[in-house]
N, C-alpha and C positions, 0 to 999 in steps of 0.2 A: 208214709208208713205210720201205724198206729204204735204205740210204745207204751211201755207203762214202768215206771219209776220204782226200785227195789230199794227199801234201804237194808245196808248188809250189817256187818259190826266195824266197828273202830274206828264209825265216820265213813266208811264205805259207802256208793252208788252204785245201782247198776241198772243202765236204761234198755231194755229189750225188745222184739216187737211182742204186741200183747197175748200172741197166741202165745207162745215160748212157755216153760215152766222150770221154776227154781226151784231147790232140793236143797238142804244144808243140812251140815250138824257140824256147830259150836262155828270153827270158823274155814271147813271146807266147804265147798258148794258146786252141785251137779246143773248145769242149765241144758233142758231139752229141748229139741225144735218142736214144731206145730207136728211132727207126724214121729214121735216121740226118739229123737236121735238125737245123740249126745252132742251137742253144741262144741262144749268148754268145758270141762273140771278144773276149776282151780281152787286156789287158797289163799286166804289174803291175812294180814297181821294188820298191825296198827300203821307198820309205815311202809311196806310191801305188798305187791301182788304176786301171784307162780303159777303161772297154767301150767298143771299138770299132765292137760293131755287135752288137745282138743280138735273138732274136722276139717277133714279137706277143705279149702274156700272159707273161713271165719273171716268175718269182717271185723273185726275189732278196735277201738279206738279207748283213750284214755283221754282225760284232763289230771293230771295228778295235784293239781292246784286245789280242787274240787273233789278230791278222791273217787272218781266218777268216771265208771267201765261204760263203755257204747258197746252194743251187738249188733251193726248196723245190716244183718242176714234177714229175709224174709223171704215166705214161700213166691215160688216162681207165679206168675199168670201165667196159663197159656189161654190163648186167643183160638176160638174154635174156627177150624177150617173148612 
């Protein structure tokens, strides 16, 4: 999967795949899929993360060591029959 590296605020990461798009103001943040559907909302502070709301199926992963969010979701393949 292809990914691309976000830095957010307060030391924050966020690694997604590279179709995805991030959205913020100050320090909430809206992340879309490739076919523009809401991923995750959440909000993060200097020593906290809070998804506020996010889909069915989110893969999600953390390092909190690294302050560093994974979105480990990508569009399906389908294989022609």
């Amino acid at each position: 999967m292809e990914t691309v590296f976000h830095e957010l605020k307060d030391g924050w990461n966020l690694v997604a795949h590279i179709n995805c798009k991030l959205y913020s103001n100050d320090n909430e943040f809206v992340l879309l899929d490739w076919d523009n559907d809401i991923l995750i909302q959440f909000t993060i502070n200097d020593d906290s993360f809070e998804s506020n709301s996010s889909s069915w199926g989110l893969k999600l992963r953390f390092n909190y060591n690294s302050k560093t969010i994974y979105i480990d979701n990508e569009p399906e393949e389908f294989e022609d029959e």
